[in-house]
N, CA, C and O of each residue as an XYZ file, in Angstrom:
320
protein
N     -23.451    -67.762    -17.093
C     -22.910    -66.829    -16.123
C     -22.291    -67.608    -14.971
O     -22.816    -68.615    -14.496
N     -21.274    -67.142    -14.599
C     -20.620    -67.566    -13.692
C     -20.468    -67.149    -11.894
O     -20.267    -65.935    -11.848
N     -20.484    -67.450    -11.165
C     -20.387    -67.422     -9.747
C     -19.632    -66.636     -9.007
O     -19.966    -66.023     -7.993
N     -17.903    -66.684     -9.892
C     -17.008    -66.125     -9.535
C     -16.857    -64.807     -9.720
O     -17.288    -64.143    -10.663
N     -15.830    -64.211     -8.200
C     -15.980    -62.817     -8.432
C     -15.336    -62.251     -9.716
O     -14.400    -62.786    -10.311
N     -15.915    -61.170    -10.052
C     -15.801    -60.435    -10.931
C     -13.878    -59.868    -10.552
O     -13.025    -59.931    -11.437
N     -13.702    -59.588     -9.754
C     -11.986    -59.157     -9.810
C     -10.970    -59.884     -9.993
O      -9.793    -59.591    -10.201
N     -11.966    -61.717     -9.824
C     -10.711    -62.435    -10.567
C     -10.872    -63.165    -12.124
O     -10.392    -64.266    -12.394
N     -11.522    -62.453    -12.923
C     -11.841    -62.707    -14.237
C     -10.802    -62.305    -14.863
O     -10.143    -61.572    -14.127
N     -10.164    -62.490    -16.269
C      -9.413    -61.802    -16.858
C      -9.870    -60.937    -17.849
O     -11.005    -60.644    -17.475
N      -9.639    -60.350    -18.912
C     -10.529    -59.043    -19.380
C     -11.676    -60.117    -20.426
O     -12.896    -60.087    -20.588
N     -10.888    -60.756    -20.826
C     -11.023    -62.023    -21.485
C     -12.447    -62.778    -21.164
O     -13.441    -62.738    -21.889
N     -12.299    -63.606    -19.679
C     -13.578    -63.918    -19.640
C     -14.656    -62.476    -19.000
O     -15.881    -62.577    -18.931
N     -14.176    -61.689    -18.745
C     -15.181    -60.957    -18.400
C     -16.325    -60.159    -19.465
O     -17.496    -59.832    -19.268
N     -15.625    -60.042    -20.406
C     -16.187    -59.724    -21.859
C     -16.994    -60.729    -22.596
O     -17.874    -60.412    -23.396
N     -16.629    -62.096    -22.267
C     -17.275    -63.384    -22.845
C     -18.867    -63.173    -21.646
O     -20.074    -63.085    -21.874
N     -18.238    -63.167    -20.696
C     -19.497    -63.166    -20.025
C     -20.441    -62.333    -19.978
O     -21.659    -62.459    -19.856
N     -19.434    -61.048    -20.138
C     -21.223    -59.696    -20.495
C     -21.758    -59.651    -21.801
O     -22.826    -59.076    -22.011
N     -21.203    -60.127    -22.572
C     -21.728    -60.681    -24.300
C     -22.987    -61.344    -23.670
O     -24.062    -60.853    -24.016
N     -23.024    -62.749    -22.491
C     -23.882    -63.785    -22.397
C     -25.450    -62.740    -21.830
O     -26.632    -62.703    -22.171
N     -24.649    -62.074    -20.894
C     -25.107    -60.878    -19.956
C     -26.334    -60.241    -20.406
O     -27.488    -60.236    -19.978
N     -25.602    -59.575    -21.631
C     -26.353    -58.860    -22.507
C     -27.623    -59.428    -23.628
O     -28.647    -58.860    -24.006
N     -27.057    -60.793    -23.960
C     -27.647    -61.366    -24.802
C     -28.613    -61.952    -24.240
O     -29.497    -62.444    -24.941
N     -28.675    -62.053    -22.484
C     -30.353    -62.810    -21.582
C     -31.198    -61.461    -22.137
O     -32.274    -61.490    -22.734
N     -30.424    -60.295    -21.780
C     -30.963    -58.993    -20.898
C     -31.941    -58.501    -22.020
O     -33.047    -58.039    -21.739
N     -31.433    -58.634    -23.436
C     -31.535    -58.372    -25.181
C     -32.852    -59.377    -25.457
O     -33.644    -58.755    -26.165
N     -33.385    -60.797    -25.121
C     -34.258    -61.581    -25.599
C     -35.363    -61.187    -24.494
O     -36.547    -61.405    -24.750
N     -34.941    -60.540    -23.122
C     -35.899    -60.409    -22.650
C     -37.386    -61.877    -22.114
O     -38.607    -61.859    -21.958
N     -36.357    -62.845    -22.023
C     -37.369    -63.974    -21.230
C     -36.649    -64.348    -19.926
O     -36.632    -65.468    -19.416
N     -36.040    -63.200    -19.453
C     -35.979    -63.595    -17.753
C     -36.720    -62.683    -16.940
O     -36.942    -61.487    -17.132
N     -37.210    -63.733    -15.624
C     -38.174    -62.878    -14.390
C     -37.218    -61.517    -14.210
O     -36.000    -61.499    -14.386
N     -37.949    -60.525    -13.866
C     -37.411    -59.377    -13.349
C     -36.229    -59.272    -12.249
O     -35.394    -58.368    -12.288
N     -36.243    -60.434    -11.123
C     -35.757    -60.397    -10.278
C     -34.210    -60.574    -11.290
O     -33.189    -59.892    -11.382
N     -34.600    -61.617    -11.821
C     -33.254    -62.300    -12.765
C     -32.590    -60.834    -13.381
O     -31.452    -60.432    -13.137
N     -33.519    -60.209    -14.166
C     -33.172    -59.088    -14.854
C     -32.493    -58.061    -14.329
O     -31.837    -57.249    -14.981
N     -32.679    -58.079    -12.790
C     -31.878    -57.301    -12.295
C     -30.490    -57.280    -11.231
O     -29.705    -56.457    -10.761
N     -30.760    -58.788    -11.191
C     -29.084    -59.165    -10.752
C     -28.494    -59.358    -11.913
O     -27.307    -59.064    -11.767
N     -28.771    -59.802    -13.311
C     -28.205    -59.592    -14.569
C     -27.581    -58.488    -14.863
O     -26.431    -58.678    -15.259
N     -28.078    -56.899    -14.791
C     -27.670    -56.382    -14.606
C     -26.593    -55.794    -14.068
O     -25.667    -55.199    -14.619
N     -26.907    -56.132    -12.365
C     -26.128    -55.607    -11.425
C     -24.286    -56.455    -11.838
O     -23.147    -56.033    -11.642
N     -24.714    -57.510    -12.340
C     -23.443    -58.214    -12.575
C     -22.665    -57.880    -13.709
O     -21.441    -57.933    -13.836
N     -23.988    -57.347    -14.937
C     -22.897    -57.019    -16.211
C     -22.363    -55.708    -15.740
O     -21.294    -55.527    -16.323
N     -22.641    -54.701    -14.931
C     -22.374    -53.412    -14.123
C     -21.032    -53.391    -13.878
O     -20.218    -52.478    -14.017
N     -20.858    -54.920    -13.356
C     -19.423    -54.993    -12.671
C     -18.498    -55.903    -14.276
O     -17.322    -55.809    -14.628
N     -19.212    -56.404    -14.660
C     -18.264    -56.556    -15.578
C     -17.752    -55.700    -16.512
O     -16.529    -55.681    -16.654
N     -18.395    -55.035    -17.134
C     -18.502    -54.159    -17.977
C     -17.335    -52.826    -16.922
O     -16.546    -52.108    -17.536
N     -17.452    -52.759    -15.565
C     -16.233    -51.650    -15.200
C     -15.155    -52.545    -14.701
O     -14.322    -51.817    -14.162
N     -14.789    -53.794    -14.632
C     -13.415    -54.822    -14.821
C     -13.128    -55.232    -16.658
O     -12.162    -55.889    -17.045
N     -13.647    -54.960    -17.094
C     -13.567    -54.728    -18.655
C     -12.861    -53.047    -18.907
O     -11.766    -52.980    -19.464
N     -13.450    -51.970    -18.535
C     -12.710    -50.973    -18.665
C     -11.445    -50.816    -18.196
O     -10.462    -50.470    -18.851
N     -11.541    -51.280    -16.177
C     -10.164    -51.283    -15.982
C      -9.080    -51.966    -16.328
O      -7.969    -51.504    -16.069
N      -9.249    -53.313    -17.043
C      -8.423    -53.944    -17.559
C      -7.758    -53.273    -18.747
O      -6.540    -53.094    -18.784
N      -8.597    -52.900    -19.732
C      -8.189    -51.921    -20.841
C      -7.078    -50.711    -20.568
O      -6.050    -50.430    -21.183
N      -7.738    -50.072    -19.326
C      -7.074    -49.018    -19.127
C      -5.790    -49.017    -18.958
O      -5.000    -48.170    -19.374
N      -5.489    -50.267    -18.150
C      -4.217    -50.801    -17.613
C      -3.546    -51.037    -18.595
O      -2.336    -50.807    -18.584
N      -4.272    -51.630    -19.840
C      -3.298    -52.335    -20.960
C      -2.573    -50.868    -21.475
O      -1.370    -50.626    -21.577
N      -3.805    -49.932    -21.775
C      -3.554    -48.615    -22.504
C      -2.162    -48.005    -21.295
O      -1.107    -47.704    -21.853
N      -2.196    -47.905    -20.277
C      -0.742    -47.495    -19.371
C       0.288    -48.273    -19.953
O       1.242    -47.637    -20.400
N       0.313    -49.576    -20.053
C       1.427    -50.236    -20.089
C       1.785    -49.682    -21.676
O       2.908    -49.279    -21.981
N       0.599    -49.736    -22.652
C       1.432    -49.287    -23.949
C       1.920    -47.924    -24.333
O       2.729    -47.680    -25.229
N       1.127    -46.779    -23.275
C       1.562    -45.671    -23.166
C       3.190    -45.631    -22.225
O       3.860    -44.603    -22.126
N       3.509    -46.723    -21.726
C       4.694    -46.410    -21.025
C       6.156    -47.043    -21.949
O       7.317    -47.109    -21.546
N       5.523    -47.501    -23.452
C       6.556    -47.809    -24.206
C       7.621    -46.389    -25.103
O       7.274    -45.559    -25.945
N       8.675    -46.591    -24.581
C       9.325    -45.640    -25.025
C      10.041    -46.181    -26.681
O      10.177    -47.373    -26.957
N      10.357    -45.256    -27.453
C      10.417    -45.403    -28.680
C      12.076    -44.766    -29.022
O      12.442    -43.859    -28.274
N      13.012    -45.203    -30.070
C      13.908    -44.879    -30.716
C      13.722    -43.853    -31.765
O      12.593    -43.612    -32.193
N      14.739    -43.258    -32.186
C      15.001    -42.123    -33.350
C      13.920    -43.015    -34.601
O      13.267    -42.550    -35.536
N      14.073    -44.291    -34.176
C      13.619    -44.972    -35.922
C      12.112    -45.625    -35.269
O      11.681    -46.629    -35.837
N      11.498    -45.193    -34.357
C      10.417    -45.930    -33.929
C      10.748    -46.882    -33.403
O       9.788    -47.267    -32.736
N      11.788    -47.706    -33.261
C      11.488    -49.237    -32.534
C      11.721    -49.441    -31.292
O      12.871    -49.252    -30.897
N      10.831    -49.821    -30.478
C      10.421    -50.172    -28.724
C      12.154    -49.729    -28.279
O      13.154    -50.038    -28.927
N      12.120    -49.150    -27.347
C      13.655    -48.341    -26.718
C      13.875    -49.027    -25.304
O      14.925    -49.338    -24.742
N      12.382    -49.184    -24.856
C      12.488    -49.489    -22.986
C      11.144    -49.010    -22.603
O      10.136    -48.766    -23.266
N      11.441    -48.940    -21.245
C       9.771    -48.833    -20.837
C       9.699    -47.296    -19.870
O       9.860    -47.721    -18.726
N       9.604    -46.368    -19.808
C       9.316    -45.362    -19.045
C       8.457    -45.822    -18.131
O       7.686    -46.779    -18.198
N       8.769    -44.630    -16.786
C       7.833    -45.125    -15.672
C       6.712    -44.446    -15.392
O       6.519    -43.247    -15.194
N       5.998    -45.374    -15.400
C       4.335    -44.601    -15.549
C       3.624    -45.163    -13.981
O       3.433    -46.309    -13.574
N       3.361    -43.887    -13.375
C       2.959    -44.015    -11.895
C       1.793    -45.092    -11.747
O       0.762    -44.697    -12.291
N       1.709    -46.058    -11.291
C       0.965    -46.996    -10.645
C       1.139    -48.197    -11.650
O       0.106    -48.749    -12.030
N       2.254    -48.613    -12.075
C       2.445    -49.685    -13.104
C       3.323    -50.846    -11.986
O       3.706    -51.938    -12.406
């Protein structure tokens, strides 16, 4: 686990890291105290993991399409 804030992870390591997150939280041999900043941290990863997704899902929802299906341009999708 890492130090750095959680808003500058990419979805990438933030997912690598709540895998690690999960996998202390799952064997169950850390002190409680541990167990629960473990937590509090996969909390935040796990919702910079969603918003990253979400964002991806806007950008591919803002692909506009041709008569024959193929990528046309990008429509504008509010907060992109």
């Amino acid at each position: 686990m890492t130090d750095r804030p959680v808003a500058d992870l990419s979805f990438e390591e933030a997912m690598k890291e709540l895998e690690g997150v999960v996998s202390q939280l799952e064997r169950g041999d850390v002190a409680l105290d541990e167990s629960i900043r473990l937590y509090e941290r996969g909390a935040e990863l796990k919702k910079r993991c969603e918003a990253k997704l979400k964002e991806a899902e806007e950008k591919v929802a803002a692909i506009t399409l041709d008569g024959e299906g193929q990528p046309a341009g990008l429509k504008t999708v509010e907060g992109l």
